[in-house]
MOPAC internal coordinates of N, CA, C and O (Angstrom, degrees):
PM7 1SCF
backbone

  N    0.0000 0     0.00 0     0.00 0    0    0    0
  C    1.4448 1     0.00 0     0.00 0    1    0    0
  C    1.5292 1   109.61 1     0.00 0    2    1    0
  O    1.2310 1   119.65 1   135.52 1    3    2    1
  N    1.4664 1   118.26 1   -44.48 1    3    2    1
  C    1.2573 1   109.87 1  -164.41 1    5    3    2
  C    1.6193 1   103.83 1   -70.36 1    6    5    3
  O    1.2310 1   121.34 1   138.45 1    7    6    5
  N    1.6320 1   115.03 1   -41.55 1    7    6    5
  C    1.3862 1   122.99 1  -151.66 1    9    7    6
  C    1.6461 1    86.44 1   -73.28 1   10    9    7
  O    1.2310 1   105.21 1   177.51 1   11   10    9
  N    0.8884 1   144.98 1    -2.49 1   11   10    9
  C    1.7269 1   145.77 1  -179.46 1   13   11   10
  C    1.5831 1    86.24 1   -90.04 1   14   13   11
  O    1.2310 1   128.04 1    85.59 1   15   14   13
  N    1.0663 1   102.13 1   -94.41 1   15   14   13
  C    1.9804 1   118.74 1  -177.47 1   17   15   14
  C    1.5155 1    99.48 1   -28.10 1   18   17   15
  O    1.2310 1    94.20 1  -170.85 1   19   18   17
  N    1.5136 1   162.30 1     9.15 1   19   18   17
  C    1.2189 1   170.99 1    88.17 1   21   19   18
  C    1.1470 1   120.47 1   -22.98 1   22   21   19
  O    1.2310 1   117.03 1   118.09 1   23   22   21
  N    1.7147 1   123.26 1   -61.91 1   23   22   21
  C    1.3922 1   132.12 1   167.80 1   25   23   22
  C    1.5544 1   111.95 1   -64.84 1   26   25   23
  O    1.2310 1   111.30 1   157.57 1   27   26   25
  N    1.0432 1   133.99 1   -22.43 1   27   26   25
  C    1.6827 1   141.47 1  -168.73 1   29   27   26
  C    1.5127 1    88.56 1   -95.63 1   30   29   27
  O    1.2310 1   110.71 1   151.12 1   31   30   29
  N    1.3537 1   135.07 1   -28.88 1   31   30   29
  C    1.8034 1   128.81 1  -142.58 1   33   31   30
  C    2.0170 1    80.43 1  -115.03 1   34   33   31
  O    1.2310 1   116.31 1   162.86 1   35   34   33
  N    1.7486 1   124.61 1   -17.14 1   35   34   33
  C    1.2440 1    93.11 1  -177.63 1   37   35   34
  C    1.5121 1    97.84 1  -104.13 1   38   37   35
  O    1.2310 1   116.86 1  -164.00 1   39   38   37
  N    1.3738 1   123.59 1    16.00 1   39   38   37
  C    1.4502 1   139.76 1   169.59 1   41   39   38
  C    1.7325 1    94.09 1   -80.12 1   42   41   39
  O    1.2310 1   112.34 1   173.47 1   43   42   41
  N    1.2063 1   132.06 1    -6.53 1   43   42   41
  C    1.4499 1   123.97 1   179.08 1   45   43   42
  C    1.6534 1   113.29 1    86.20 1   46   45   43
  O    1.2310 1   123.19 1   175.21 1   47   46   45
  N    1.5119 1   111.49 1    -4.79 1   47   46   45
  C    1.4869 1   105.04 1   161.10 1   49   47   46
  C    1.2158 1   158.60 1   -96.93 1   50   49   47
  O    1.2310 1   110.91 1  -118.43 1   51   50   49
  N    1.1575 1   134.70 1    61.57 1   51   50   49
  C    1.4341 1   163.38 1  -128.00 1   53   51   50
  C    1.8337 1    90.29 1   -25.01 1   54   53   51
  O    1.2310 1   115.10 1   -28.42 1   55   54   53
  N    1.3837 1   126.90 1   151.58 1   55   54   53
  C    1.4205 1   147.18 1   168.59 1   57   55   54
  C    1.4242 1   135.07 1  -116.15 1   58   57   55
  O    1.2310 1   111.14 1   -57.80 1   59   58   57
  N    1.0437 1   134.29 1   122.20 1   59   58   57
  C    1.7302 1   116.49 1   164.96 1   61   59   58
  C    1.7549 1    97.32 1  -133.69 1   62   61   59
  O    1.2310 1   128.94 1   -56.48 1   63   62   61
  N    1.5461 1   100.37 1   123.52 1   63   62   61
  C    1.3838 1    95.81 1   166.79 1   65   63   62
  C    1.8721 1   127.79 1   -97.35 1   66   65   63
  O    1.2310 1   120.66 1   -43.08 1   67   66   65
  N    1.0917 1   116.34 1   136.92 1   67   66   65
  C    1.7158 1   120.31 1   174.82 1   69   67   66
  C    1.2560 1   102.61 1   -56.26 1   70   69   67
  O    1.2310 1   125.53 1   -63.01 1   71   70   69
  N    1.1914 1   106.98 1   116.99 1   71   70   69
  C    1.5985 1    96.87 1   163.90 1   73   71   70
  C    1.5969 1   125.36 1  -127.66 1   74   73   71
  O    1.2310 1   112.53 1   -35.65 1   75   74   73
  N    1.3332 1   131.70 1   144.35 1   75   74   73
  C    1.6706 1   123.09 1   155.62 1   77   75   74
  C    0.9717 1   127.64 1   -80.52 1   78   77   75
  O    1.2310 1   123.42 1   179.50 1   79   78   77
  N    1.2631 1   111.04 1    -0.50 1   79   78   77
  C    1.3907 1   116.25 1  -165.56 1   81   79   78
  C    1.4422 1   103.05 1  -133.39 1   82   81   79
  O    1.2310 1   109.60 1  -120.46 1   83   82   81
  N    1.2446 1   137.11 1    59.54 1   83   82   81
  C    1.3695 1   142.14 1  -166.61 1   85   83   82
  C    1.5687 1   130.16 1   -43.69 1   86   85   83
  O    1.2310 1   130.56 1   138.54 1   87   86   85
  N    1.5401 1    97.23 1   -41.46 1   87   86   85
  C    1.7454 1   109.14 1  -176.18 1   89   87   86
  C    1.4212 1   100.08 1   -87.40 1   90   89   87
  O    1.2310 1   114.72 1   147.42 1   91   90   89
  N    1.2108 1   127.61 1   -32.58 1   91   90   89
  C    1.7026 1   131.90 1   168.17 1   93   91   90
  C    1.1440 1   124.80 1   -58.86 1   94   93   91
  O    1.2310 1   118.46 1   146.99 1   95   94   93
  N    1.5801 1   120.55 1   -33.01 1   95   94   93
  C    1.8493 1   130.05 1   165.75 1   97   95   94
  C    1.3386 1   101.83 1   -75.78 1   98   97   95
  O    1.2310 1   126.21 1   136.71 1   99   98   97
  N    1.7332 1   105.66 1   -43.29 1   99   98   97
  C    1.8485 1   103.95 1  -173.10 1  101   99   98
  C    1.3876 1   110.31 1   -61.33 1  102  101   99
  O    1.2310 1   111.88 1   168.40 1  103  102  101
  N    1.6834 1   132.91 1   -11.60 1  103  102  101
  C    0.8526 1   129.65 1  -159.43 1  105  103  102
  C    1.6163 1   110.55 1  -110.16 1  106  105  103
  O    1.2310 1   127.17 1   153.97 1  107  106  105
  N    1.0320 1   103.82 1   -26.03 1  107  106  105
  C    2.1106 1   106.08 1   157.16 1  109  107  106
  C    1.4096 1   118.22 1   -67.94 1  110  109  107
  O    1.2310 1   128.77 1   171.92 1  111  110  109
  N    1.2018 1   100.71 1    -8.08 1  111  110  109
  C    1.7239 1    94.20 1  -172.56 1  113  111  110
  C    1.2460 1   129.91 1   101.42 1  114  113  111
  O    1.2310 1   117.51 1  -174.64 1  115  114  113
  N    1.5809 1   122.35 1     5.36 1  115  114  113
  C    1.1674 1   145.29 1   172.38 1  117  115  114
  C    1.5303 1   106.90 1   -24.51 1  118  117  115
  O    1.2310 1   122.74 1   -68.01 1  119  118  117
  N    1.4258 1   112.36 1   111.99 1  119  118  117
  C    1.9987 1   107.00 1  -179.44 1  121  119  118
  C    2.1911 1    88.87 1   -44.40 1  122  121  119
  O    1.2310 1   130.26 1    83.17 1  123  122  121
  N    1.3398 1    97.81 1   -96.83 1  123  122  121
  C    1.1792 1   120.62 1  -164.79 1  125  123  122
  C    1.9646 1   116.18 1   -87.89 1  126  125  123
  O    1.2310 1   116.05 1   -59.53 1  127  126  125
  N    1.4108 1   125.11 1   120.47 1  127  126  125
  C    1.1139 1   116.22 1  -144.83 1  129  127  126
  C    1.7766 1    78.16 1  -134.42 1  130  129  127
  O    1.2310 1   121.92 1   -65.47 1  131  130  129
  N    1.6026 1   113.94 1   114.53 1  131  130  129
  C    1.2555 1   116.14 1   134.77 1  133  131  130
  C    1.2342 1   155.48 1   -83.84 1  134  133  131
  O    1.2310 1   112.84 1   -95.71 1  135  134  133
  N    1.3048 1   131.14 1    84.29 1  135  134  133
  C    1.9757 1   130.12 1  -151.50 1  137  135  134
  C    2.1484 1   106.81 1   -49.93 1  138  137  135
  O    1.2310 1   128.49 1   -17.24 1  139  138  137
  N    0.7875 1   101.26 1   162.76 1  139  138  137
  C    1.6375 1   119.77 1   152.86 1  141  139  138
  C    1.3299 1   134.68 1  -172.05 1  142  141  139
  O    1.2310 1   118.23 1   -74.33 1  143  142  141
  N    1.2899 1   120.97 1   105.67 1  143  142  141
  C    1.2167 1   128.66 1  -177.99 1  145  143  142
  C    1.3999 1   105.07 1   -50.99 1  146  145  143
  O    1.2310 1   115.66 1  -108.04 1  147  146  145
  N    1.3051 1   125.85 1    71.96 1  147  146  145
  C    1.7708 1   121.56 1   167.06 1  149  147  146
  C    1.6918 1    89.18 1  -117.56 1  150  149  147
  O    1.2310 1   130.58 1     6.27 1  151  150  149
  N    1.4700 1    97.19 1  -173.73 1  151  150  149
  C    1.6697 1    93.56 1   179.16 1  153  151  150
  C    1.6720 1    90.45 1  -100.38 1  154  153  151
  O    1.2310 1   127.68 1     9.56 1  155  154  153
  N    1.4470 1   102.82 1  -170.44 1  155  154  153
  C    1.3244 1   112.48 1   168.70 1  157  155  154
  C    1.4161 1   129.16 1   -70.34 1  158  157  155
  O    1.2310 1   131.92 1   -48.79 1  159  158  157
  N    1.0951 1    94.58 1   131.21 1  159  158  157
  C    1.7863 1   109.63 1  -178.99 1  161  159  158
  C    1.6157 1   103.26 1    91.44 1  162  161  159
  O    1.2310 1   107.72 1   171.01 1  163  162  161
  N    1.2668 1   140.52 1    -8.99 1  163  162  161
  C    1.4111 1   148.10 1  -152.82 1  165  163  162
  C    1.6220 1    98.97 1  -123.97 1  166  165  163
  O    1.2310 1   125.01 1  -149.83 1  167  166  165
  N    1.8005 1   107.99 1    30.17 1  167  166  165
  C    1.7139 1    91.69 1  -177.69 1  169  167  166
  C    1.7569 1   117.46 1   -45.65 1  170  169  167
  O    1.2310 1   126.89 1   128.32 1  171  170  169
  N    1.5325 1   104.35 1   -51.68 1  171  170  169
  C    0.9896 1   113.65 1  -152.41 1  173  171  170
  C    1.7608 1   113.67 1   -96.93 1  174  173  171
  O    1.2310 1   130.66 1  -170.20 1  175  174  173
  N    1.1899 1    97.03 1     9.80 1  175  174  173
  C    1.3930 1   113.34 1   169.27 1  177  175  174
  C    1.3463 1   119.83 1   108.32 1  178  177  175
  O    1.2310 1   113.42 1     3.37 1  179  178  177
  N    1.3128 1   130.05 1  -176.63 1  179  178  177
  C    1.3748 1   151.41 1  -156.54 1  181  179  178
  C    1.7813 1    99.39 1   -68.97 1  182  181  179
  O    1.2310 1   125.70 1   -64.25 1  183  182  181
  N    1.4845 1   106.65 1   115.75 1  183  182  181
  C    1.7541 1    97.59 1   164.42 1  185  183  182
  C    1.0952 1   117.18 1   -30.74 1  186  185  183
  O    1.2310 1   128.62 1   -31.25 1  187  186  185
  N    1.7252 1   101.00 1   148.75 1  187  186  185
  C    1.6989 1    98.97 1  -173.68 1  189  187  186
  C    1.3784 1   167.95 1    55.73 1  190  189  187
  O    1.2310 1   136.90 1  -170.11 1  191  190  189
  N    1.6728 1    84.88 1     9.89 1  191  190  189
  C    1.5630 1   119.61 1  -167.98 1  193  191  190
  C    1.5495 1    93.20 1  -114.67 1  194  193  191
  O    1.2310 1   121.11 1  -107.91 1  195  194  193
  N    1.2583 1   115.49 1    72.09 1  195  194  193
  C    1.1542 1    96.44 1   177.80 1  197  195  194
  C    1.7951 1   113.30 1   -74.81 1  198  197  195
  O    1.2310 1   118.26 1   134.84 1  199  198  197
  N    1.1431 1   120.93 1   -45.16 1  199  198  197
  C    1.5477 1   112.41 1   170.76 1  201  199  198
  C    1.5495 1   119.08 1   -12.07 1  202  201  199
  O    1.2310 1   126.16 1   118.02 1  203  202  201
  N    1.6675 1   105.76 1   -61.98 1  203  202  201
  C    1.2053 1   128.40 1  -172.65 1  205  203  202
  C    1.6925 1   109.14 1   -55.98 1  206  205  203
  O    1.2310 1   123.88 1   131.37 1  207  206  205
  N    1.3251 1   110.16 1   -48.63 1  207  206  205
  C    1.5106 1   119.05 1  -166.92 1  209  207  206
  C    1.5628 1    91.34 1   -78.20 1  210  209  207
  O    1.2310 1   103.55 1   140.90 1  211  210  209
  N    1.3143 1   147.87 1   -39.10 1  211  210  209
  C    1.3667 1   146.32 1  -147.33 1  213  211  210
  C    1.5692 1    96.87 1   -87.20 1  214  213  211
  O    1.2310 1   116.10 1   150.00 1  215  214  213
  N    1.4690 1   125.02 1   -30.00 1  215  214  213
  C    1.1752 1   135.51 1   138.62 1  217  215  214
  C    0.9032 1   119.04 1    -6.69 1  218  217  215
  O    1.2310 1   126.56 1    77.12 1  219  218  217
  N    1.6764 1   104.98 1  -102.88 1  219  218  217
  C    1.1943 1   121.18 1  -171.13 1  221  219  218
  C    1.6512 1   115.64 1   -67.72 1  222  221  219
  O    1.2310 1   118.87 1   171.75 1  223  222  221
  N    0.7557 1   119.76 1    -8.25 1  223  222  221
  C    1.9659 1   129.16 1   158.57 1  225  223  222
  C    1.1555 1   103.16 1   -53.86 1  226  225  223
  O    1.2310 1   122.29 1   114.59 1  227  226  225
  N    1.5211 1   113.22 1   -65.41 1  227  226  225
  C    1.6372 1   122.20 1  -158.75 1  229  227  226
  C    1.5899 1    83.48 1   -65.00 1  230  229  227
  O    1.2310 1   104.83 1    87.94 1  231  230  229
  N    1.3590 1   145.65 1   -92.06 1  231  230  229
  C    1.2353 1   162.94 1  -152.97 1  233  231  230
  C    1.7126 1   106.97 1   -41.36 1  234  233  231
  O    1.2310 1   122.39 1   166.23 1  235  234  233
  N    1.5092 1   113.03 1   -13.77 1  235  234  233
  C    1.3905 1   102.50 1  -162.04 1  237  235  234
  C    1.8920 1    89.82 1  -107.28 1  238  237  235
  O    1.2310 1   122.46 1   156.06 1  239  238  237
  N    1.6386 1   112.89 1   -23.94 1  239  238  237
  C    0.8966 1   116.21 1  -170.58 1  241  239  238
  C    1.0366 1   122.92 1  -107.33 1  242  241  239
  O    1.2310 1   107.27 1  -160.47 1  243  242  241
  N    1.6842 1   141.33 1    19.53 1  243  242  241
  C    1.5651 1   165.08 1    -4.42 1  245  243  242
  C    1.5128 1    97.92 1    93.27 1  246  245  243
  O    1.2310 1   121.54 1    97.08 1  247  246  245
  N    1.6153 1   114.67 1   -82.92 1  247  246  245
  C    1.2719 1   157.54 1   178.71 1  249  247  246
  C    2.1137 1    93.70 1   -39.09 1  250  249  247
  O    1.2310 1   134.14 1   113.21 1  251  250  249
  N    1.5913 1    90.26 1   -66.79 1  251  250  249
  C    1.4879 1    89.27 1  -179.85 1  253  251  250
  C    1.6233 1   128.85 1   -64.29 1  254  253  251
  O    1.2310 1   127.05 1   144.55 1  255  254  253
  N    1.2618 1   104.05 1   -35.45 1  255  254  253
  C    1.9733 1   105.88 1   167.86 1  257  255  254
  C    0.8370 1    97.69 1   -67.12 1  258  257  255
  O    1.2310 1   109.46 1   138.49 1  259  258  257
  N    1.4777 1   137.37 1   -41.51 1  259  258  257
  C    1.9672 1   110.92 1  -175.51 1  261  259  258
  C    1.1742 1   109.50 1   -48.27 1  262  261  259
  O    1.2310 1   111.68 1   127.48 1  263  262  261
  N    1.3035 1   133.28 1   -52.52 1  263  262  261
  C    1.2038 1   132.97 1  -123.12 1  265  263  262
  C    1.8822 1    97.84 1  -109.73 1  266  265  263
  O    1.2310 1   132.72 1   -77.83 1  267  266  265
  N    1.4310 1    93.03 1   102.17 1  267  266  265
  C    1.6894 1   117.64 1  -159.33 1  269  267  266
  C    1.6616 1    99.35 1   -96.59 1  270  269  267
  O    1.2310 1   118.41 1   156.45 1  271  270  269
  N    1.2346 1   120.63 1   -23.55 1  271  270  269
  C    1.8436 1   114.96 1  -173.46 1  273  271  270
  C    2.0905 1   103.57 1  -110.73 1  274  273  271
  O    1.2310 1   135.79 1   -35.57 1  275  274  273
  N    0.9932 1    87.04 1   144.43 1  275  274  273
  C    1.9305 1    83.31 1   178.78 1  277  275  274
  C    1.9222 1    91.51 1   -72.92 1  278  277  275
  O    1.2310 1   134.37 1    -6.31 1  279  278  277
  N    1.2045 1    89.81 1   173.69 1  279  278  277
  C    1.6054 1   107.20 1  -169.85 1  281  279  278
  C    1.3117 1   126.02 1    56.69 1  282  281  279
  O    1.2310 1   127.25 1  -152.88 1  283  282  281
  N    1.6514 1   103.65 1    27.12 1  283  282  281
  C    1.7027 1   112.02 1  -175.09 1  285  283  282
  C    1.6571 1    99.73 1   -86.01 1  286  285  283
  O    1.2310 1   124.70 1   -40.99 1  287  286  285
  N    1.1101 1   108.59 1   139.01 1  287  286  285
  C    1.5776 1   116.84 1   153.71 1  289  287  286
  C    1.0616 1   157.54 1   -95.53 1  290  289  287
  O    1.2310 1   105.10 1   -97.78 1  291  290  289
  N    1.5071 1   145.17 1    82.22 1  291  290  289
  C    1.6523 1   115.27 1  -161.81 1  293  291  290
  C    1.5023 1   114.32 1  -118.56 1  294  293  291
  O    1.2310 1   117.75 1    14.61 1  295  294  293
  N    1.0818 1   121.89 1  -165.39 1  295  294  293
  C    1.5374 1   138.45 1  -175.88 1  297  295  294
  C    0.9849 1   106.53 1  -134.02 1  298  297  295
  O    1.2310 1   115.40 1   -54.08 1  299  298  297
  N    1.1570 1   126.34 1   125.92 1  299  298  297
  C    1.6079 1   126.08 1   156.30 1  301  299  298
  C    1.6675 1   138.13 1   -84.29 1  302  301  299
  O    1.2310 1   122.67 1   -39.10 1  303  302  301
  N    1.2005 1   112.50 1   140.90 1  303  302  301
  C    1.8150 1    80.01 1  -159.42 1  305  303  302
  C    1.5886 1   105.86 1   -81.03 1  306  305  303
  O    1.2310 1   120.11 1  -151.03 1  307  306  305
  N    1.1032 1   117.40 1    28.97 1  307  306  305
  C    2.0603 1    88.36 1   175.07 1  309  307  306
  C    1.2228 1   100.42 1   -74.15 1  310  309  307
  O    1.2310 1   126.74 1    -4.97 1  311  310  309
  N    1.2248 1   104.65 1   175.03 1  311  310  309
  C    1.5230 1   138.12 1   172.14 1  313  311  310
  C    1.4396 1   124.35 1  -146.38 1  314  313  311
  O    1.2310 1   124.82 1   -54.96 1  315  314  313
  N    1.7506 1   108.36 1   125.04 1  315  314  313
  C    1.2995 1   107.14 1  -178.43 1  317  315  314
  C    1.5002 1   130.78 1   -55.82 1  318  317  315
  O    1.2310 1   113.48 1   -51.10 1  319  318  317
  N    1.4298 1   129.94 1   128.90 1  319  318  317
  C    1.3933 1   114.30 1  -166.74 1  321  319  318
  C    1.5880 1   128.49 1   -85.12 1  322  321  319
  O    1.2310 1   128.24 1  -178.52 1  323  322  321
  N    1.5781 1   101.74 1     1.48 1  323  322  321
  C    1.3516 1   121.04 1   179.26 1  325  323  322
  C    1.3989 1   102.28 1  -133.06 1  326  325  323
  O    1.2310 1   130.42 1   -20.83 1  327  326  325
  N    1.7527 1    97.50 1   159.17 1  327  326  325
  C    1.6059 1   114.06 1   174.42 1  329  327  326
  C    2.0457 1   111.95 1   -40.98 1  330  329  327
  O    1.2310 1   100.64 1   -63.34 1  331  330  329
  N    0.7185 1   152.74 1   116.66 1  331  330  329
  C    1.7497 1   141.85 1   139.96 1  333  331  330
  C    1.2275 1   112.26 1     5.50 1  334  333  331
  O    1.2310 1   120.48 1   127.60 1  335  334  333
  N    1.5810 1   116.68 1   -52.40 1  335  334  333
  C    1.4491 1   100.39 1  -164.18 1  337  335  334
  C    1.5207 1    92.58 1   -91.33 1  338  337  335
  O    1.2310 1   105.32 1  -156.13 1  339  338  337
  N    1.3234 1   144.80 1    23.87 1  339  338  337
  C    1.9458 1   136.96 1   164.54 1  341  339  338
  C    1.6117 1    98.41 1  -101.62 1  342  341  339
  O    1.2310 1   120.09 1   176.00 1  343  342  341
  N    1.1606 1   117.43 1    -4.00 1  343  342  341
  C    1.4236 1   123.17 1  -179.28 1  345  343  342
  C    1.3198 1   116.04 1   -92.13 1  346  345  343
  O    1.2310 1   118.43 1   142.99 1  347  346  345
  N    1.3128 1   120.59 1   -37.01 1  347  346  345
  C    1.2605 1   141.29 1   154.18 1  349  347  346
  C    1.7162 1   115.39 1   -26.83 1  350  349  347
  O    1.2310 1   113.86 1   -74.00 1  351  350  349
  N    1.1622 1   129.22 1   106.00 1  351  350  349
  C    1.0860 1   113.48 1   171.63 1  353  351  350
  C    1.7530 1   125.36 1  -131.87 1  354  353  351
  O    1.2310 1   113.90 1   -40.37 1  355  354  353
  N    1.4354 1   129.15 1   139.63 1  355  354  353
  C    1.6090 1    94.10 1  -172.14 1  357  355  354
  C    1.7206 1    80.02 1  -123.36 1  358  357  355
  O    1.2310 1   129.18 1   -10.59 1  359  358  357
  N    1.3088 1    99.92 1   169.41 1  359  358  357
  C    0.9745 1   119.90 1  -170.39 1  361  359  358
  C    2.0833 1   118.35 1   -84.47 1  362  361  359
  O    1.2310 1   109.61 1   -41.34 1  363  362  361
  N    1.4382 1   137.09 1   138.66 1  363  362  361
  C    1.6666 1   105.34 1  -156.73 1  365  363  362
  C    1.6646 1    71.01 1  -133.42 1  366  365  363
  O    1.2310 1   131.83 1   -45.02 1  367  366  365
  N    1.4930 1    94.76 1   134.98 1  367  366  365
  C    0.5471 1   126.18 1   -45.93 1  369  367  366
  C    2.0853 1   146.49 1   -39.80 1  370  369  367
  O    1.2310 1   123.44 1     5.57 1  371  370  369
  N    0.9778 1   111.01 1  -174.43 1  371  370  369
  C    1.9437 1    96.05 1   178.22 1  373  371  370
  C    1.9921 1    90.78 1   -96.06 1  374  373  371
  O    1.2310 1   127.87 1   -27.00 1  375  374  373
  N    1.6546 1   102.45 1   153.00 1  375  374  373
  C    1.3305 1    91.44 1   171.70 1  377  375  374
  C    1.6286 1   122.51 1   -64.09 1  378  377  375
  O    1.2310 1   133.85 1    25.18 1  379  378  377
  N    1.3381 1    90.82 1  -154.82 1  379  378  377
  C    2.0937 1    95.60 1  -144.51 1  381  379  378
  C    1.8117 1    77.57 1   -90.21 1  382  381  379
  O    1.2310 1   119.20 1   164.23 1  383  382  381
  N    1.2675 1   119.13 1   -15.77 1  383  382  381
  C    1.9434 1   102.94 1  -164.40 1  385  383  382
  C    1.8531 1    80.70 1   -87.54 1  386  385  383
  O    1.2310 1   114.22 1   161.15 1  387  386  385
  N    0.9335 1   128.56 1   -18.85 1  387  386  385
  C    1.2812 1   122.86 1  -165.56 1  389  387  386
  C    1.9285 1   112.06 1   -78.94 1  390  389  387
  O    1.2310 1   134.25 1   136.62 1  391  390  389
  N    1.5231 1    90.05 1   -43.38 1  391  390  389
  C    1.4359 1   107.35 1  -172.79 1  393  391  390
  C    1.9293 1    90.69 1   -66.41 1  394  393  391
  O    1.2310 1   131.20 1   124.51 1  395  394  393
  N    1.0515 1    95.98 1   -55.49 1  395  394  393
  C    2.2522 1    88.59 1  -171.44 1  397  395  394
  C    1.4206 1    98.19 1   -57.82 1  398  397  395
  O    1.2310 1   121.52 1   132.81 1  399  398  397
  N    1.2639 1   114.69 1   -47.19 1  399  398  397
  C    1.9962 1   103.86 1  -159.90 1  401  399  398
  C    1.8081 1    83.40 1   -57.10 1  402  401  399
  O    1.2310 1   119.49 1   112.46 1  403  402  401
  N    1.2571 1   118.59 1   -67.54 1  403  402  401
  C    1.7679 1   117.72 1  -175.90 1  405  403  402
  C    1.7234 1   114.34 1   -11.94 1  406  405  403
  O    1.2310 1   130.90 1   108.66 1  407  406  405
  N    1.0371 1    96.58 1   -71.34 1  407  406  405
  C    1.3105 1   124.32 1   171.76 1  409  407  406
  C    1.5329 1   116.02 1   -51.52 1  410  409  407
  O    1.2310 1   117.28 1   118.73 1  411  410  409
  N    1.2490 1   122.78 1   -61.27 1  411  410  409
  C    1.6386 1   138.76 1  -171.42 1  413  411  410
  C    1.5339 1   115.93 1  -111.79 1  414  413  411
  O    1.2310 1   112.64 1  -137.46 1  415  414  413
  N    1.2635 1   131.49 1    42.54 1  415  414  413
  C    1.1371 1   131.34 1  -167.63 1  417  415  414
  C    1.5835 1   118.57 1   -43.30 1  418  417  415
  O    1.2310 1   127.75 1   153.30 1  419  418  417
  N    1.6396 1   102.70 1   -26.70 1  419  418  417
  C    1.7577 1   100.53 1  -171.53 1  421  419  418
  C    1.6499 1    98.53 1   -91.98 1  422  421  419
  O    1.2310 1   122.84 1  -154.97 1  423  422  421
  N    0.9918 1   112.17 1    25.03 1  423  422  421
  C    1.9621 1   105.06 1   153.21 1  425  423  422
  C    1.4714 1   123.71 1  -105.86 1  426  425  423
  O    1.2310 1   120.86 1  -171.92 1  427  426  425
  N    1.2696 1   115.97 1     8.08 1  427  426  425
  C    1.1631 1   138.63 1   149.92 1  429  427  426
  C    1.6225 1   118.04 1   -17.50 1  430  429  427
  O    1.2310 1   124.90 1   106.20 1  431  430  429
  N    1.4105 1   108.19 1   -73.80 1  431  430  429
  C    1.1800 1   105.02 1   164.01 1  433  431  430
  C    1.4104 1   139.41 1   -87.55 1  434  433  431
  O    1.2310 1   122.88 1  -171.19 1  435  434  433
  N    1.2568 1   112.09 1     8.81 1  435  434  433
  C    1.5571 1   122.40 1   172.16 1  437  435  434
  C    1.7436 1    94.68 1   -76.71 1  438  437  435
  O    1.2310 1   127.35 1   138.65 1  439  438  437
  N    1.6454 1   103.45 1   -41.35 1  439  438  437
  C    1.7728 1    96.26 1  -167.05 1  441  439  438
  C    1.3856 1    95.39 1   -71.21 1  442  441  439
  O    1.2310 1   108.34 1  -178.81 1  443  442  441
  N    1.3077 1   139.40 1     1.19 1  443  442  441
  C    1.5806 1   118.67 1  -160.02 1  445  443  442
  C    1.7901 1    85.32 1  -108.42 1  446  445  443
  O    1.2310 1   123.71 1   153.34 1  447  446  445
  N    1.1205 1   110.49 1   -26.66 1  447  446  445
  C    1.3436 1    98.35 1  -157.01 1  449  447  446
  C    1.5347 1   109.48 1  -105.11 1  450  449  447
  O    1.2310 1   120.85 1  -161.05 1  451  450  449
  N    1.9291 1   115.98 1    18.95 1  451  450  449
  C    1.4018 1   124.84 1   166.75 1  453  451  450
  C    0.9863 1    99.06 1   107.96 1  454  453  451
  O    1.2310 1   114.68 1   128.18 1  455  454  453
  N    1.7389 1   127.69 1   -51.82 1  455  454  453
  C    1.1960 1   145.69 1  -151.65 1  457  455  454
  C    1.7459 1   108.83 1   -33.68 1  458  457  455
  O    1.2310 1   127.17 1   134.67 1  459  458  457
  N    1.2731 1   103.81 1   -45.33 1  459  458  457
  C    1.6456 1   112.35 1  -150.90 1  461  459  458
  C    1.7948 1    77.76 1  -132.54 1  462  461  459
  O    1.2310 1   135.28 1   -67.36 1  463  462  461
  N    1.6492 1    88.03 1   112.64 1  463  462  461
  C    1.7823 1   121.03 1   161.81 1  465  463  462
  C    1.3803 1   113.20 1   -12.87 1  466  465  463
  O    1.2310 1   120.10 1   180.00 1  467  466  465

């Protein structure tokens, strides 16, 4: 994320990336790095909440006009309202690339490398 948000910021267009993982974006070099304690994939909050997510939109993008020097940092205050692992969700069944890798683990790298559809 960050090393993108670098190439876009020496294109002359200012960046701030969302992150969960704060010291891991801060650590590519991210110009401008906003934290959020959500889990993964859940930046913007809980399916279907849109209230909640329109929130954290307004707050993340608030967050981003402040932040006038590259290498700025902030936090946002939400907080997740459940444990991480109730947030967690997989899908039942899991999809069909999920069911073969399960099954076929050494095509792994055929899927990474185009090879395999």
């Amino acid at each position: 994320m960050g090393l993108v948000a670098n190439v876009i910021e020496d294109a002359g267009v200012p960046t701030a990336c969302l992150s969960m993982i704060p010291p891991l974006t801060r650590a590519t070099g991210a110009p401008r790095v906003i934290g959020l304690a959500h889990p993964m994939g859940m930046a913007f909050g809980r399916p279907g909440d849109a209230d909640g997510q329109r929130d954290v939109l307004r707050a993340a993008l608030e967050a981003a006009a402040a932040m006038t020097e590259p290498r700025s940092y902030t936090e946002l205050p939400f907080i997740w309202p459940e444990p991480r692992s109730a947030a967690i969700r997989h899908p039942d069944p899991p999809p069909p690339i999920v069911q073969l890798l399960t099954k076929k683990p050494w095509l792994l790298p055929r899927l990474v490398s185009g090879e395999l559809p």
